[in-house]
Structure formats: C-alpha cells, structure tokens
C-alpha positions as CSV (number, residue, x, y, z in Angstrom):
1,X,-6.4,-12.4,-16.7
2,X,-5.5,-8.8,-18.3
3,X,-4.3,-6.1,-16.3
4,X,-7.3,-4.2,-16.3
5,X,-6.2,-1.0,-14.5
6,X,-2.4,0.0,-13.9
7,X,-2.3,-1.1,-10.6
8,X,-4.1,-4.5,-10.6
9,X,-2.1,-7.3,-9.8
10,X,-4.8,-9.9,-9.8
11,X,-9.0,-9.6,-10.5
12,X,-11.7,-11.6,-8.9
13,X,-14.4,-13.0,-11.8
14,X,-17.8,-11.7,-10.6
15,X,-19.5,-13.9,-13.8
16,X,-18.9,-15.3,-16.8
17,X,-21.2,-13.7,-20.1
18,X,-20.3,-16.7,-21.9
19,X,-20.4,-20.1,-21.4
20,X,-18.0,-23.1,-22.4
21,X,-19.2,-24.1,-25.8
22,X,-20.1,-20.5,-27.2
23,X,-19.1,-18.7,-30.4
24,X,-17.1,-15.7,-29.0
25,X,-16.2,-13.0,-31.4
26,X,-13.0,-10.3,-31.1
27,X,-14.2,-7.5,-28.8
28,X,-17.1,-9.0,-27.3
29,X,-17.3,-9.0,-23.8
30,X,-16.8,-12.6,-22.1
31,X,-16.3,-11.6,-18.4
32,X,-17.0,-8.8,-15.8
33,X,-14.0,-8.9,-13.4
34,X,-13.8,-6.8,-9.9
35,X,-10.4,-5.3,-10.0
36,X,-8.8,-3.6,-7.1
37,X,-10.4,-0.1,-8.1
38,X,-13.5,-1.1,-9.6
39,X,-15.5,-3.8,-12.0
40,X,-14.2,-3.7,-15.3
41,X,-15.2,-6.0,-18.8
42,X,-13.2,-8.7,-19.9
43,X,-13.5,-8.4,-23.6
44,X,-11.9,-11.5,-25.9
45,X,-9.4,-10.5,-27.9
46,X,-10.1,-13.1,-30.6
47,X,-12.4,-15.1,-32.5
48,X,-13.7,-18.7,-32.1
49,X,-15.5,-20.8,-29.3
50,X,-14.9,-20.4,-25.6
51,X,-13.4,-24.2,-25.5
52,X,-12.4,-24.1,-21.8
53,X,-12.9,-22.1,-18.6
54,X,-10.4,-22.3,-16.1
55,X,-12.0,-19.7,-13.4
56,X,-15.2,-20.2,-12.0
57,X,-17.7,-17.2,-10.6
58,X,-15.8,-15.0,-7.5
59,X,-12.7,-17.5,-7.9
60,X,-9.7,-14.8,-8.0
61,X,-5.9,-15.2,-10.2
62,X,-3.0,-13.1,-10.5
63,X,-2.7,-10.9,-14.0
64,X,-1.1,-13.1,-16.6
65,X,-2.5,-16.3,-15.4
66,X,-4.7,-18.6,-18.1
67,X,-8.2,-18.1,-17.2
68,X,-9.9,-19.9,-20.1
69,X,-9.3,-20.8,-23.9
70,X,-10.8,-19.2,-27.0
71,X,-10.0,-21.7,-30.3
72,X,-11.5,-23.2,-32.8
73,X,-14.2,-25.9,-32.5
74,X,-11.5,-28.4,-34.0
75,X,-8.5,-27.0,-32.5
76,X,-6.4,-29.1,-30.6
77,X,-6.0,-27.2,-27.2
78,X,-4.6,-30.5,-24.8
79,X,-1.2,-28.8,-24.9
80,X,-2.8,-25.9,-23.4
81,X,-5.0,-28.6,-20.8
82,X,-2.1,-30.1,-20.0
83,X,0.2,-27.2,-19.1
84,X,-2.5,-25.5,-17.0
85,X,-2.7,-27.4,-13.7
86,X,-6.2,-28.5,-12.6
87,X,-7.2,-27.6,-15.8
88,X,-9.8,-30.3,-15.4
89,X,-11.0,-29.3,-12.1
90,X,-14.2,-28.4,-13.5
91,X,-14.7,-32.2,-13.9
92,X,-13.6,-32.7,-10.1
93,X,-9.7,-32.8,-10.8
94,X,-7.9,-34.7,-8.5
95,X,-5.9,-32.3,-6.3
96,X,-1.8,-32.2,-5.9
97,X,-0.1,-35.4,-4.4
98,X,-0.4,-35.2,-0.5
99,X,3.0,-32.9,0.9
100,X,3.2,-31.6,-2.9
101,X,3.3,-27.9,-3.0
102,X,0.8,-26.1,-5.5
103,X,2.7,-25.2,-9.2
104,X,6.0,-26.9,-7.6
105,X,8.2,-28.4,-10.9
106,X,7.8,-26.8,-14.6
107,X,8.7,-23.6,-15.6
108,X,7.3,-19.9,-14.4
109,X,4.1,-19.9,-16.2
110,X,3.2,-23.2,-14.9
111,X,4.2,-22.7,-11.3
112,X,2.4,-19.4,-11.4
113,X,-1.4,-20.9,-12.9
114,X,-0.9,-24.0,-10.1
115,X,-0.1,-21.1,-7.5
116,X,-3.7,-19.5,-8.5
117,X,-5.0,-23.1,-8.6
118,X,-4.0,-23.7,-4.8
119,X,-5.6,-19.9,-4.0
120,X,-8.4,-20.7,-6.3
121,X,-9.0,-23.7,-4.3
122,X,-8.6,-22.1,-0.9
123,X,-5.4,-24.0,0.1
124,X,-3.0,-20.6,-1.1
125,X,-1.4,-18.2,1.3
126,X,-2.4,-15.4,0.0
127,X,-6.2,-16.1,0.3
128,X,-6.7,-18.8,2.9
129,X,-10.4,-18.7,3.3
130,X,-11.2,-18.4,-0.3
131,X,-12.8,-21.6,-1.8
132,X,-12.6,-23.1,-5.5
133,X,-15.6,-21.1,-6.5
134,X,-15.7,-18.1,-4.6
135,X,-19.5,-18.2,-3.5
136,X,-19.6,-16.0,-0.7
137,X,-16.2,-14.1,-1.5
138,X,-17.5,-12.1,-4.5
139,X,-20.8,-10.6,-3.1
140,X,-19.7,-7.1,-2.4
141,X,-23.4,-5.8,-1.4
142,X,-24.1,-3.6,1.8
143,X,-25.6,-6.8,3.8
144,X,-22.3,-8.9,3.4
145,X,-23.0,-12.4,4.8
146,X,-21.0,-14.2,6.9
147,X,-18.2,-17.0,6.1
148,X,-20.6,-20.1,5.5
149,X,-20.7,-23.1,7.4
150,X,-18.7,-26.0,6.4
151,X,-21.3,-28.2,4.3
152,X,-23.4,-24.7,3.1
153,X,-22.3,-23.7,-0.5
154,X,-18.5,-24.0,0.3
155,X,-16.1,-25.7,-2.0
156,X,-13.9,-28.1,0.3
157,X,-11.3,-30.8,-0.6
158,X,-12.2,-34.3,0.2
159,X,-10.0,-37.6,-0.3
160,X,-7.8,-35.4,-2.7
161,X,-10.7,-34.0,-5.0
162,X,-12.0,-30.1,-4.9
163,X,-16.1,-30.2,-5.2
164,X,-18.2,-27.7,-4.8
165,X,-21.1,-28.7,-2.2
166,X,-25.0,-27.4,-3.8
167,X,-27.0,-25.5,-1.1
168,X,-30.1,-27.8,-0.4
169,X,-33.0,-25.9,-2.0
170,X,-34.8,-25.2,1.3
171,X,-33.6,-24.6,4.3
172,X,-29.9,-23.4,3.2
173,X,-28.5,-20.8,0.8
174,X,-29.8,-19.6,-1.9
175,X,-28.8,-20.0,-5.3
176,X,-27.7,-17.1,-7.4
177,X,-24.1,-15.6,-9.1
178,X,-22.1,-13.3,-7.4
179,X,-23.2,-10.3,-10.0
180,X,-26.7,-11.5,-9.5
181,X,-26.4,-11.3,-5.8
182,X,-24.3,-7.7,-5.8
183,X,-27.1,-6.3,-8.1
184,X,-29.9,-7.9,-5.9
185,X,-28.2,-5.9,-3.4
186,X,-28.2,-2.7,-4.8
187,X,-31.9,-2.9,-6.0
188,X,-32.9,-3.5,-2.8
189,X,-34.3,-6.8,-3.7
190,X,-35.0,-9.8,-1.3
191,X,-33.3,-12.9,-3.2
192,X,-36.0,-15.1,-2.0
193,X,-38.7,-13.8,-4.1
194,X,-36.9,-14.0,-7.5
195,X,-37.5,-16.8,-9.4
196,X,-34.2,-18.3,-11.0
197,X,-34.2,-19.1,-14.1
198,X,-30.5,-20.6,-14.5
199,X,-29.2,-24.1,-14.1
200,X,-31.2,-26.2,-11.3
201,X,-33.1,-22.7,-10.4
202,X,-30.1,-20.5,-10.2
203,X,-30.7,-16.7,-9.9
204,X,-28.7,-14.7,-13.2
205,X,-28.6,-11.1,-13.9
206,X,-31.3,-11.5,-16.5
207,X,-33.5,-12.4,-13.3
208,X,-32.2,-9.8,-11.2
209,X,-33.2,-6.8,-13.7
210,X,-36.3,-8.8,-14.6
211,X,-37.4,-8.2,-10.9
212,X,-36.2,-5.1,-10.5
213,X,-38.4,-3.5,-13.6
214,X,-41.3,-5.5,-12.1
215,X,-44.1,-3.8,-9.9
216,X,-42.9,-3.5,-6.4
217,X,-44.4,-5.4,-3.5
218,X,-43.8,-4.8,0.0
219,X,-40.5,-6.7,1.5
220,X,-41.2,-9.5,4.2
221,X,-39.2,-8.1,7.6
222,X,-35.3,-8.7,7.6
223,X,-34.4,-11.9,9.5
224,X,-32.5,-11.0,12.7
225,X,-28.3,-11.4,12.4
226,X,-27.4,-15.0,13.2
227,X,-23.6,-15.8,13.1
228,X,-21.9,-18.2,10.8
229,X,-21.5,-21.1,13.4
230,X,-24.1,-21.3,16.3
231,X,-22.4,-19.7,19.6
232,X,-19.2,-17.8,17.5
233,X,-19.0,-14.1,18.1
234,X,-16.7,-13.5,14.5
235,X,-17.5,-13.0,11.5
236,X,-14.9,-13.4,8.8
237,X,-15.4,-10.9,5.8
238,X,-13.3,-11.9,2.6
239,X,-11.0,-9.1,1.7
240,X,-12.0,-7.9,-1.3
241,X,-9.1,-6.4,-4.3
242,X,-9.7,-2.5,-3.2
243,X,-9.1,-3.6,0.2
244,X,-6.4,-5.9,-0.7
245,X,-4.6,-3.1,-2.8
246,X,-5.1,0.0,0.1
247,X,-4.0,-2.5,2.4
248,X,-0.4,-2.8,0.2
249,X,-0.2,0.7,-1.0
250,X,-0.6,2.4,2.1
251,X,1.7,-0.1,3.8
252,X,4.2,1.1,1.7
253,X,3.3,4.7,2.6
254,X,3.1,5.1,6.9
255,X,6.6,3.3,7.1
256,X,9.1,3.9,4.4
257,X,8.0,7.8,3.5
258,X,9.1,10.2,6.0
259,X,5.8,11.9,7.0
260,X,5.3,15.0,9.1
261,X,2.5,17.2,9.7
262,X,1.1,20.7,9.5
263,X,-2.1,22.1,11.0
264,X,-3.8,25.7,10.3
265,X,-6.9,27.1,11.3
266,X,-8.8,29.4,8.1
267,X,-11.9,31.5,9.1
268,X,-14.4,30.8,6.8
269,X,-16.4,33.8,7.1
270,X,-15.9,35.3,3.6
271,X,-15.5,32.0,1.8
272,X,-19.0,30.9,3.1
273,X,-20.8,33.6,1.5
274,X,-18.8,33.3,-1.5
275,X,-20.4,30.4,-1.7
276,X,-24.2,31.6,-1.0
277,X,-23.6,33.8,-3.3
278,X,-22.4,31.4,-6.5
279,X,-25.4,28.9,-5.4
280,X,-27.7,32.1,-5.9
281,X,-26.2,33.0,-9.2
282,X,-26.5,29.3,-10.4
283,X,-29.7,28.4,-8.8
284,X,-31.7,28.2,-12.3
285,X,-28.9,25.4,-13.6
286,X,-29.3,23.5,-11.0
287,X,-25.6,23.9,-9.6
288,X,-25.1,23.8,-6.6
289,X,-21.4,24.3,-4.8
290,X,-20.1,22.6,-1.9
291,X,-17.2,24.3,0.7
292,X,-14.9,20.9,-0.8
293,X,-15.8,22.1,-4.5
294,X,-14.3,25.8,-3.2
295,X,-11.8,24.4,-1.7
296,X,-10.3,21.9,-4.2
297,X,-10.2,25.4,-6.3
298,X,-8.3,27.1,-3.6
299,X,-6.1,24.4,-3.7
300,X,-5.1,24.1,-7.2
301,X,-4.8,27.8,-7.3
302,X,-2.0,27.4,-4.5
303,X,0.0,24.5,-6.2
304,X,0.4,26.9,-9.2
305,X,2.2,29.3,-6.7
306,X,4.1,26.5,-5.0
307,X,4.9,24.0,-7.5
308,X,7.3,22.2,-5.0
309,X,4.6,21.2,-3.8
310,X,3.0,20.0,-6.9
311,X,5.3,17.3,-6.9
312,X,6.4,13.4,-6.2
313,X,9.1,11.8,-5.3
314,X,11.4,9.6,-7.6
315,X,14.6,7.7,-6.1
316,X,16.9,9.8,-7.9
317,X,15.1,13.0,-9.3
318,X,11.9,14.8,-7.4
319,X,8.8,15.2,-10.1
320,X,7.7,19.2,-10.2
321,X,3.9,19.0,-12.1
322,X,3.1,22.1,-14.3
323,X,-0.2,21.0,-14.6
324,X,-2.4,20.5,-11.2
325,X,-4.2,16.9,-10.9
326,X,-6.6,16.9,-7.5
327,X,-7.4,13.5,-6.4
328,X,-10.9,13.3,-3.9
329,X,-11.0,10.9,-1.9
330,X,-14.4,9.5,-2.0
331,X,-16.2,6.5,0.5
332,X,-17.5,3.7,-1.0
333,X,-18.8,0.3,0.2
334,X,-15.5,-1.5,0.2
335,X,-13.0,1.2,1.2
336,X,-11.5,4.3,-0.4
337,X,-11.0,5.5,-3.8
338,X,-9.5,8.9,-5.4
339,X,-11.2,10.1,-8.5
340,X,-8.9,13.0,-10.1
341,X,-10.1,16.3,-10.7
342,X,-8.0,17.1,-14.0
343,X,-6.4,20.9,-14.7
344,X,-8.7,22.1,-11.3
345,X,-6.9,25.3,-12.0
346,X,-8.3,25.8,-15.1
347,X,-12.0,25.5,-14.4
348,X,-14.8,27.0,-12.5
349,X,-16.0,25.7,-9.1
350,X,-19.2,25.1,-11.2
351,X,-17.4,22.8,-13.3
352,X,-15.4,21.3,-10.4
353,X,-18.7,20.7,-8.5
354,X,-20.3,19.4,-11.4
355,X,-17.4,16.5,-12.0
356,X,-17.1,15.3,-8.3
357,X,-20.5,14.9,-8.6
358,X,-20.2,12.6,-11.7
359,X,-17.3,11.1,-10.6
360,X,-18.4,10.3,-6.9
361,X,-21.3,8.3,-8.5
362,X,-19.7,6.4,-11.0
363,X,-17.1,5.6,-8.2
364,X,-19.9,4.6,-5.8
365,X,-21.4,2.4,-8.7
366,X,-17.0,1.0,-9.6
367,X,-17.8,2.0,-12.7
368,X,-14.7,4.8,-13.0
369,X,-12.8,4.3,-16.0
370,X,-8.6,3.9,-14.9
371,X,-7.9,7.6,-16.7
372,X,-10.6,8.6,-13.9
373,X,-9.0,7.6,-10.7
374,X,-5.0,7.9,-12.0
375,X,-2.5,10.5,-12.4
376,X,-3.4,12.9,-9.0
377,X,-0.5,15.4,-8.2
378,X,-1.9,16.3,-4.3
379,X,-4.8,14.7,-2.7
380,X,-7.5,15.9,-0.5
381,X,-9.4,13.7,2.2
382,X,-12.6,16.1,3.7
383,X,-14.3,13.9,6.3
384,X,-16.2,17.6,7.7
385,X,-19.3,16.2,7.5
386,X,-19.3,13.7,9.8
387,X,-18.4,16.2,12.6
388,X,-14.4,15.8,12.1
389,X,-12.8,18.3,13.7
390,X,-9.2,17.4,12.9
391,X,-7.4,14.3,11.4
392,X,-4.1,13.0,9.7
393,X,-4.7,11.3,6.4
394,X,-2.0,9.0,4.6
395,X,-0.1,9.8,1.5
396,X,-0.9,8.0,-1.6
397,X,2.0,7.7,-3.1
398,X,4.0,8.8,-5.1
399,X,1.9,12.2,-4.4
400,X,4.4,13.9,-1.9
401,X,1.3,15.2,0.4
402,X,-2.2,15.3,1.4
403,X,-4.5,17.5,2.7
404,X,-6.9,15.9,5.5
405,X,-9.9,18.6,5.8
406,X,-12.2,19.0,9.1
407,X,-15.5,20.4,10.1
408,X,-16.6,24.3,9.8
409,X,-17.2,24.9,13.1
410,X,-18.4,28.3,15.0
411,X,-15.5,29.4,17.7
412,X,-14.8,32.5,19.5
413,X,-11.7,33.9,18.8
414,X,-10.3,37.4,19.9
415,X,-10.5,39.8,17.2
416,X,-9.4,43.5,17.5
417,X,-9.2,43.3,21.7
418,X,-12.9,41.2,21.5
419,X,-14.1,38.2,21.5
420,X,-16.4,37.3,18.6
421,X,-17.6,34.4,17.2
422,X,-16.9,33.2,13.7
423,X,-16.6,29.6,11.3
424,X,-13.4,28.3,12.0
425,X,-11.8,25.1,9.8
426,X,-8.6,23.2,10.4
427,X,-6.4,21.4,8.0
428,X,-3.7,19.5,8.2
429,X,-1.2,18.4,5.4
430,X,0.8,15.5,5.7
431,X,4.1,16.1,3.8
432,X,6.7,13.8,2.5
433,X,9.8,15.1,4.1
434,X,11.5,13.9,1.1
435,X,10.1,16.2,-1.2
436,X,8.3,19.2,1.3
437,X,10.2,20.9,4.2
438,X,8.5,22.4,7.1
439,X,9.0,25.7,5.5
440,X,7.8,25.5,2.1
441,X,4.7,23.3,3.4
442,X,3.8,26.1,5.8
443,X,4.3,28.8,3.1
444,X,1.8,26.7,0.9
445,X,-0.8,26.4,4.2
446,X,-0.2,30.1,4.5
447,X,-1.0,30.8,0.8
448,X,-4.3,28.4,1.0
449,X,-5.7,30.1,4.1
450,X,-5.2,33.7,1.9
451,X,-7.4,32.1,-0.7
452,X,-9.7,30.6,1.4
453,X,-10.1,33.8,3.9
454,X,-10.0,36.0,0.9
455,X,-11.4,34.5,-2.3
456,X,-10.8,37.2,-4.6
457,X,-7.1,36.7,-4.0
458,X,-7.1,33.2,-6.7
459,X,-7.7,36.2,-9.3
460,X,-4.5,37.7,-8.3
C-alpha cells in the first residue's frame, strides 16, 4: 500500500484492475485506492504476474503494509506467503488461535500486516465494523446504505475461519464492486436493471459505463427507507479515510493551538458592482465572477502587506511565506477538502474564478491531484450561501489562521446622521495565538475591509 498523498496513513481498495494470475507490466495501473483526500491509481512498479492478492475490494491497510505480490510465474514467493499473516485467507484461512492477539510475535513488518489482517477482518480497533471484504464500507455514493444485516453480504468469523457470506440472488443484496456501485451512484443508475456480467452475475465497471452510454428509460420509484435491522432507529455509516483524516487533523487543531477570534463587518456596496461590472466586461468569455473569487483576491493582496500573517507555526521557528497559497475549502459528499489557489496575488479574479471552478469539480469528482489540495499558507471557509450570517471555522494546520466568510446581507446602518440601508458582510478570522496577536490580526481585518470597501486600493 504506497503512500499516495502526503498525508495518507492508510487507503481503502475500491477494486482491483487486475486479477490474480495476470501479466502486469511496470507502470500499469493494478488498483484504484480511496485515500483520505481522494481516489488515486495504484500503478505496479514492476514487471511479471500478479501471483497473490492480499486485499480484497473496500478492505482497508495502513501505508507500507503487503497488499499483493508481483513475480515471476516460477518464482518462489512462499517466503513472502509465509511472512504475511492470513496470507491464505482468500482460501478461507483459519483465523488467530482463540485469546491470540492479531500480528502478536515476529518482527515489526509482520506484526503490522497481521494488525491490518485483524482490521481487514473486522476484529481491529481501529475499524470495528469493517468486515474482511469491505462490501458496504467502500460505497461512497449519495444514497449510502445502511450497515447490513448479519447473514446479508457481511464477512463474519465462524468456528475460527473468516468467509464471506454471497447475497442470495433474489430477495437480498445485490451484487456489484464497490467502484461499480460508487459509479452506479453518480450516473444516477438503479443497480437493479444492469445486467452483471462478472463472476456468478457480478456488476463491474465495464457494466456500469455500458448502462450508462445506453438509451435511458424511466427509473422504477425509489423504495421507501427501511433500517438495517427491523425496529432499530440507527444507522451506522462506515467512516470513510477523508472523514477519518479531518476527524485527526482537526483534533489536533481545536485543543493544542491556541485559537482566538476576530469579527468585522465590510460594506459591500462598491465591491458588488465591481463585480457587475467585471461580469459585463467578460460576458462574451463566458466568465463569470463570484464575491468568493473577489474576495480570495482581496485576500492575497492583504497577506502581501501583512506577511506575519502569511505564516505557520514551527516548534522552534515561525514560517513567514513570500509567496501567497489560498486554500478553499470546498463540500463534497464525504466531508471537506481545500483545493489551493497558487500565487492568488499574481492573477486576475478571472483567472482565480476560472481555477475554483476547475478545481471544485475535480474535487467533487476526488480526482484532485496531491500538488492540488497541498501547500495552502491561509485558508478561507465561505458558507454565505446557505444564509450564514456569521461562524468560526477551524485552523488547518500548520496554516496559523482562517477566515470563515458569511452572507451579504442588506442592513441599516447610520451613515452621516441617517439611516440607510446597505450590503453588509461579516468575517471572522480564527488566529493561532502562537503566531498572530490580537493586533496584527486586526490590522490585517482592517486592511481586507479597505480592499473589499474600496477595490481600487489592491492597485495601490
């Protein structure tokens, strides 16, 4: 299991391309594997036949752990067979003695492969309700389904063996792999009227796009929600590896880094028709500019005045960027990701606009490529338009703040002895006391509501 983006500490396999028995040549790809950011390809970094396969579809191991064996077709790999524990399992290995911890005895490598064995197997403590082959766990579609039933697709340990229990073909869950079902999903296609063409009727990929490029035909009405288990009101949703990872990350954020807060209020009057006025201009190219494509400009032109800010924090020395890095945080269907707006001070709001756009949709799709979602110096978290009016968002470290942006809203305010009514927006910066005091973070704030109530002064 490669580290496939600089955070990942373990990957879930979504599906195998390749199958045991297979020539496999350097480069090609063997796996796709959902890592905590997105769904990356496992490509095999040699030559020969796919021998042995370890990990079966939506099981999930820790980076470094033996997933499967590339060798020669003569090559003696029971070394390899032998060091892996339930290597076999395939085959219905038997499971550890009874009272035997998982990976206990041998040395580091083998205690770490029998640790992902016992998680793999749904018996680890790091991912209690995951079964041997992951049937449920890896379907990250809009209509998750619940935990199964005991007896309904589950792999369960019985008198010492793992198995994995088939689906009956009527009456009980349908067949297909986890990519299958995830792309199902996002085609908007009803599983029960593809024809699988896999192993005893299985749904694949190929059958997926297959039905996808066919004509369309009018869907049958959704089922109505039924539980898991007749008469229980939860439903347990596996965590998936994003989750898993905000979930840590943040964790290390809320507690240990001293965070305080600053909110400011920017009339948006000039900004706004700024804005009409760019959209005009760029009508004919199809452009067209949001307030968060203005603002992330604002932004970076106020971490060039207040590089402080800029910054991170280190242990022993504080980081001061020269070059600004915005990370947006964007919704998708399992949690939160950042894609990074590179050198936003050097480029156009057109340009700006024209990469969040990209980026949101390859981040929606987890196809963002780890250059794409790494290396922000400030963040900024706009959740105006769902009606926010004001929120706190968390620091991703080690960025030392983050600005959490609200609604435009029309207010009265008192302006020259009368009351008038203009578009109002507040933000609010959370600051790592470590690196920002009060002072500087408000003189940044102060510098950002200049740029935002008067646009021409990011020329100055």
């Amino acid at each position: 299991m490669e580290a496939l983006s600089p955070t990942m500490e373990e990957g879930r396999l979504i599906g195998w391309q390749k199958k045991e028995g297979d020539q496999v040549k350097e480069g090609e790809i063997l796996a796709e594997i959902e890592t905590d950011k997105a769904t990356m390809e496992l490509v095999a970094r040699g030559s020969g036949v796919l021998r042995k396969v370890f990990l079966e579809d939506g099981g999930v191991a820790p980076v470094g752990t033996v997933i499967a064996v590339i060798a020669e077709a003569d090559e003696d790999i029971s070394a390899i067979l032998q060091s892996v524990p339930g290597a076999a399992r395939t085959e219905a290995a038997p499971g550890p003695a009874a009272g035997a911890e998982p990976g206990a005895g041998g040395g580091p490598a083998e205690r770490e492969a029998g640790q992902a064995a016992a998680e793999l197997a749904g018996s680890g403590p790091s991912e209690p309700h995951q079964a041997l082959t992951g049937v449920e766990a890896a379907v990250e579609s809009p209509s998750r389904r619940p935990t199964p039933a005991v007896g309904t697709g589950q792999a369960q340990a019985e008198g010492g063996r793992v198995r994995q229990l088939e689906a009956p073909a009527e009456g009980g869950r349908i067949k297909a792999s986890p990519l299958a079902r995830r792309l199902a999903a996002e085609a908007g296609l009803d599983l029960g009227q593809v024809q699988g063409t896999g192993p005893g009727g299985r749904i694949t990929k190929r059958d997926i796009e297959a039905a996808a490029a066919a004509p369309k035909v009018a869907a049958p009405a959704a089922a109505a929600y039924e539980p898991a288990v007749e008469g229980a009101d939860v439903v347990e949703v596996p965590v998936t590896q994003m989750r898993k990872t905000i979930a840590r990350r943040l964790a290390t954020s809320i507690g240990p880094v001293p965070t305080f807060y600053l909110t400011i209020e920017v009339d948006m009057t000039r900004m706004l028709a700024v804005r009409e006025q760019i959209n005009r201009r760029l009508e004919g190219q199809g452009v067209k500019v949001s307030i968060n494509d203005l603002l992330i400009k604002a932004v970076a032109s106020s971490l060039v005045r207040h590089p402080e800010v800029n910054a991170a924090w280190g242990e022993t020395v504080i980081r001061q960027y020269r070059r600004v890095h915005i990370g947006v945080a964007v919704a998708i269907e399992d949690g939160l990701i950042t894609p990074v707006i590179r050198d936003a001070d050097r480029k156009g709001v057109a340009r700006i606009s024209q990469e969040v756009r990209e980026l949101a949709a390859r981040a929606r799709e987890r196809k963002l490529a780890p250059e794409e979602y790494t290396g922000a110096t400030f963040s900024i978290s706009n959740l105006g338009m769902f009606g926010i009016q004001e929120f706190t968002a968390i620091i991703n470290p080690p960025e030392a703040a983050i600005l959490a942006v609200g609604a435009v809203e029309e207010k009265p305010v008192v302006e020259a002895g009368e009351v008038v009514v203009r578009p109002r927006m507040r933000l609010t910066m959370s600051c790592d006391h470590r690196v920002i005091d009060g002072a500087l973070g408000a003189r940044f704030l102060q510098t950002l509501k200049d740029n935002l109530e008067e646009p021409t002064m990011m020329l100055a």
